[in-house]
Phi, psi and omega in degrees: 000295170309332174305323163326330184265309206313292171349297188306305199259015170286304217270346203256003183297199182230181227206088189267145188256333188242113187224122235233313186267046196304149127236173185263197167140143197284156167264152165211038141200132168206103191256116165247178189232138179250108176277344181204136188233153189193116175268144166231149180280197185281145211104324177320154156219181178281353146299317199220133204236133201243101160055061170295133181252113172291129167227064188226055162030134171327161141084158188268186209253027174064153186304120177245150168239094185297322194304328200252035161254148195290191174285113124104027138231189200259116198286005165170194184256137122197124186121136161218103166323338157314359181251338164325105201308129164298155169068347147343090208280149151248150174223329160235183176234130159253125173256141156291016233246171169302158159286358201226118163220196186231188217174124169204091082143313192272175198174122196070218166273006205222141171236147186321192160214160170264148142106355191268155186215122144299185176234184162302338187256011189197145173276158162305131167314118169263219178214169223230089194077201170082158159300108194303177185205160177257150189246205170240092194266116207248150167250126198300159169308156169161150194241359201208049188245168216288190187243040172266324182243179184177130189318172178208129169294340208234187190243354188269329193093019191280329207262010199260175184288184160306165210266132201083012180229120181248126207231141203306358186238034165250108183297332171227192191211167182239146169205149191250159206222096182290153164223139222301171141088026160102018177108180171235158189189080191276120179270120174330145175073351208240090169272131176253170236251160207264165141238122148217121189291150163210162173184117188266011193288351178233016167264052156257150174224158181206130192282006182280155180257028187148159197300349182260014165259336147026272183321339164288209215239047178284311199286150197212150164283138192249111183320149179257144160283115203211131153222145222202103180213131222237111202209113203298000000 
C-alpha cells in the first residue's frame, strides 16, 4: 500500500515545452503537493481519465520530495488502493497537484539559487556556479503542451482547462499517467504491490545560452523519467 505513493509523486512534476538553448542537470530536491489521485479505467486515454475513481483523502498530500528518496523506499502516504472496484481494469492514473513546488539543481553553467521564486508567467533567477539552493518553481502558462495535461482552477479538478492547456487563472494542473504492464485489475483479497523506476538526473532545467545569463530569469523543471507498474 505505501509503495502506491511513491508511484504517484514520480510522475507529476513538471513539463515545460519551449526553451530555445535548454539544458539539463540532476536534481536534489523536487518537492511537489499532490491534492487528488484518481485511477481511471480502461478505455482512458492521455486525454481522458475515463469513470475516475478518487482513492486519495480530503486535503492534500503535503510538500514530497522524489529527488532525495533512495532505491526501494517510499517517498511519502497519499492514496489507498483498497478503494478500487474489484475486477476493474484501471489503465491510467490522473493527479491533481499545485502548480508551484520547490526544486534544487543544476544544470548547464547554472544553478538554482535559494530563496529565488518564479510565477506562473516566469522561471526563476538563477546563479552562475556556486553551491544550488532551492528556489520556487511554477509549470508556466502554456497552450501547447502535450494533451496528457492541463490546468485546473480548483485543487478537486472541478474547473479546467482544455486538454494541453494551462491558463493564467489555474492555480493547478492535471496529468495523466499510463500504467505499464496492461493495467491494475485488483482481486478480492489480493493487492497488489506498485514498481517504480524514476530518474532525476536530467530534472533541472536552465533556459540560457550559456553562464552569462545565469542571474536571469532561466530555471525551470524538467519532467523525470518514471515507469509505473503494478504487479501481484
Amino acid at each position: 500500500m505505501k509503495n502506491l505513493i511513491k508511484s504517484i509523486f514520480i510522475f507529476y512534476i513538471l513539463f515545460y515545452s519551449v526553451n530555445s538553448f535548454a539544458a539539463t542537470g540532476a536534481a536534489t530536491e523536487y518537492k511537489v503537493t499532490m491534492t487528488k489521485l484518481e485511477l481511471c479505467e480502461t478505455g482512458s486515454t492521455t486525454a481522458n481519465c475515463l469513470n475516475a475513481l478518487t482513492i486519495s483523502p480530503s486535503g492534500t498530500s503535503g510538500a514530497v520530495d522524489i529527488a532525495s528518496v533512495s532505491a526501494g523506499a517510499t517517498a511519502g502516504s497519499y492514496g489507498n488502493i483498497a478503494k478500487a472496484k474489484i475486477g476493474t481494469l484501471y489503465t491510467f492514473i490522473q493527479i491533481t497537484m499545485s502548480r508551484q513546488f520547490s526544486m534544487t539543481g543544476t544544470a548547464g553553467s547554472c544553478a538554482t539559487k535559494a530563496g529565488e521564486s518564479g510565477t506562473k508567467t516566469t522561471d526563476a533567477k538563477g546563479q552562475t556556479g556556486g553551491t544550488p539552493g532551492s528556489s520556487t518553481l511554477y509549470v508556466p502558462d502554456g497552450s501547447s503542451y502535450d494533451d496528457h495535461m492541463n490546468g485546473s482552477v480548483d485543487s478537486l479538478g472541478a474547473s479546467v482547462s482544455n486538454d494541453g492547456v494551462i491558463g493564467s487563472s489555474d492555480e493547478y494542473f492535471q496529468y495523466r499517467k499510463i500504467i505499464s504492464g496492461g493495467g491494475l485489475k485488483v482481486k478480492a483479497g489480493d493487492f497488489p504491490t506498485v514498481k517504480v523506476a524514476f530518474d532525476v538526473s536530467n530534472a533541472v532545467g536552465e533556459a540560457t545560452g550559456g553562464a552569462a545569463a545565469c542571474t536571469g530569469n532561466v530555471m525551470y523543471a524538467n519532467e523525470p523519467g518514471m515507469i509505473i507498474s503494478f504487479v501481484d
